[in-house]
N, C-alpha and C positions, 0 to 999 in steps of 0.2 A: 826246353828239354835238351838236355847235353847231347845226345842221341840221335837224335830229331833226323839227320840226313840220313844216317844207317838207320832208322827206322823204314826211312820212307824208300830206302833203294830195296830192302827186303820186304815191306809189307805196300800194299795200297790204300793208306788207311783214308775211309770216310771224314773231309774237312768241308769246309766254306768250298773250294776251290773244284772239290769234285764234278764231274761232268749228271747231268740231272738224269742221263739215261741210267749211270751208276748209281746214286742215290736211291733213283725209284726201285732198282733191281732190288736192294737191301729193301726198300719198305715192303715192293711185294710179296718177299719171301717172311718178312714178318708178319703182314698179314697173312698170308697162308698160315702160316704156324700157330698162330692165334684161334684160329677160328678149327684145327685142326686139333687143338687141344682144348678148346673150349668148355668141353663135358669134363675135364678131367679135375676140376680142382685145380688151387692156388698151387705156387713154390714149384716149377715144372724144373725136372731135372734134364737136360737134354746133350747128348752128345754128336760131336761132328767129327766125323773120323771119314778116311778114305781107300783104296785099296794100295795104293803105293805111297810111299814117299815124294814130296813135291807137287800133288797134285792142287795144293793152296790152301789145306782145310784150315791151316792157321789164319788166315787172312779172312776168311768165311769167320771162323771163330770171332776173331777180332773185332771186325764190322758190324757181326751181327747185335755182338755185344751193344756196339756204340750204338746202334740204329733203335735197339729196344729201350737203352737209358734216353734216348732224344724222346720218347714215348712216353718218357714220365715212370718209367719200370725201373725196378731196382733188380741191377744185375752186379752176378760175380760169375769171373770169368776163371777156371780152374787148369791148369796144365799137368794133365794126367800123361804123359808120353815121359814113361819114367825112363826111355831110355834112350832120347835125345832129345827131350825137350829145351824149346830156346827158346820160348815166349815170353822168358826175361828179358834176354838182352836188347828186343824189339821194341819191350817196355820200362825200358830204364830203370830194371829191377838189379839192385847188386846179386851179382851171382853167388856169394857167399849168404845171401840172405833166407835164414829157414824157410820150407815150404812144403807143399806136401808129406814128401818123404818122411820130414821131420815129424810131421802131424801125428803121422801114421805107428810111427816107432814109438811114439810117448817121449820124442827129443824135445819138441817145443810146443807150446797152445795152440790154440788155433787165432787167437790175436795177436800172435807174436809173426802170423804168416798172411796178413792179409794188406793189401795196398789201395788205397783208394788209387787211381787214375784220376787224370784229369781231362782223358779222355771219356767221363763218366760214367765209367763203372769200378766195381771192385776186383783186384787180379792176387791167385793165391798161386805162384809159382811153384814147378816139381822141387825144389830143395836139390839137395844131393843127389846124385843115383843113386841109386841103392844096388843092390847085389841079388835082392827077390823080390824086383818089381812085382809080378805076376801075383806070389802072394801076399803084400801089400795090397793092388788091384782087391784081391777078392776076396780082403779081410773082415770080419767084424765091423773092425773100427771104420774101413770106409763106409759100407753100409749105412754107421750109422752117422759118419761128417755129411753127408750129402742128407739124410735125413732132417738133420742139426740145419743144417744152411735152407735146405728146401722151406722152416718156417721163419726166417729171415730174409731172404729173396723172394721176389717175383720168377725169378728166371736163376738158375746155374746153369752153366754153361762148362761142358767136358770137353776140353780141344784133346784128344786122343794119341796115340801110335795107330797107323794104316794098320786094315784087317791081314792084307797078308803077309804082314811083316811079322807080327808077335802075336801073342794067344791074347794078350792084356787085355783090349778091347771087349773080345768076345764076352770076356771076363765081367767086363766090367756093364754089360750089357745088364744084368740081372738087377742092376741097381737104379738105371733110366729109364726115361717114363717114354722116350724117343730117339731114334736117331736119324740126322739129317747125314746123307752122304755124299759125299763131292766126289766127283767125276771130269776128269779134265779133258777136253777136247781134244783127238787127234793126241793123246802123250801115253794113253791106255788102251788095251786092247778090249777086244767083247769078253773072250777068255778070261781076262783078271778080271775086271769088273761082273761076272756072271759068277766068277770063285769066292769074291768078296760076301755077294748080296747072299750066295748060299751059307756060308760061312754067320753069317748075321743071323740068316733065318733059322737054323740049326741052332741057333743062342737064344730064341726067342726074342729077338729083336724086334722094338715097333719102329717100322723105317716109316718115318715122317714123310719123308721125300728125295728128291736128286735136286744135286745144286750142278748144272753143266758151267763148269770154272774154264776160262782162259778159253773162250769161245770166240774165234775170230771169223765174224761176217764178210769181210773183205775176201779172205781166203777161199771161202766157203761161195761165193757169187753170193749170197744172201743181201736183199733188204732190213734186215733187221737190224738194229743198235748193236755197236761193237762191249756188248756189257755181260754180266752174269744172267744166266736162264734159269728160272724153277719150273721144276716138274712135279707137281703131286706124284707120286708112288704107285700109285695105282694107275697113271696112265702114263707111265714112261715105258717105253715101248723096247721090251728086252728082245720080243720075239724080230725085229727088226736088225739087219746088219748095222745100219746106222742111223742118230737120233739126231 
């Protein structure tokens, strides 16, 4: 992959080479996911979004993706952040190449935007910006592409724009069946992250859970593995100064 170094200084992707405390983190959090959507029916639409920018939810995105196709699931992986999305260039997507935006406009099919990876899954890139993401977000037609893929996949996957950045998200809330939120150690305050989950809830959001990203043990005096944390949703601890 021509890319392959600026992949890997921007993203942490899941290889051979990964540390096993990392790996297992990605299955636990699959399996959570699994057994948390279990009652629901096939084709789960799920999105990962955060409340700022930078908090890694592309990287959450990315992994999880690879971690469910290592499961023998067939995933596509979607970049809905129509207003900086860059989950192309991480994936060796030409940036001229149609993608959502296009989908959405009636510019191109929906086989004209879709890439297999060889990181084993499928990646449909934001396209273009566009100029009304938002109502693109909460059109018809996405409605019904996610409906379309949901009986093709096992798994879609929505990597988002952060809640308190844009409306889109919220938006786009009405159309998934979950969403998983990341929350970065020590880079977020209780404040935004308490603005965020309201923010979600007010959308009718099903929050799956908390992914605590960029958690460092050493820092922290902790014995635990320097890796990613899941929290079921129901027991991460808001009332708490800190988790």
């Amino acid at each position: 992959m021509a890319n392959r170094k600026h992949l890997e200084r921007k993203l942490t992707v899941l290889s051979s080479k990964s540390s096993f405390g990392y790996v297992e983190a990605f299955k636990a959090l699959r399996t959570n996911m699994t057994y948390l959507l279990e009652d629901t029916g096939s084709g789960h639409v799920l999105m990962i979004t955060s409340s700022i920018p930078g908090e890694g939810k592309s990287n959450i995105s990315v992994n999880l993706a690879i971690t469910l196709a290592q499961d023998n699931k067939k995933v596509i992986l979607i970049d809905c952040d129509m207003r900086k999305g860059t989950l192309h260039r991480y994936l060796n997507v030409p940036p001229t190449a149609a993608g959502l935006s296009s989908v959405l406009t009636g510019e191109s099919s929906l086989a004209e935007t879709v890439y297999k990876l060889s990181l084993g899954f499928t990646f449909i890139p934001v396209g273009v910006l566009p100029q009304n993401p938002s109502e693109l977000i909460g059109s018809r037609k996405m409605s019904r592409l996610l409906s379309e893929l949901s009986k093709q996949y096992d798994y879609v996957i929505c990597d988002t724009a952060p809640v308190n950045a844009v409306a889109d998200t919220s938006i786009l809330c009405r159309y998934v069946d979950g969403v998983i939120f990341v929350v970065s150690h020590n880079e977020v305050t209780r404040s935004t992250v308490l603005a965020a989950k309201e923010q979600l809830e007010a959308s009718n959001a099903n929050i799956l859970g908390v992914v605590l990203n960029k958690y460092d043990a050493k820092a922290t005096g902790s014995d635990a593995s320097n890796y990613y944390s899941y929290y079921n949703y129901s027991s991460y601890g808001y009332g708490e100064e800190k988790k």
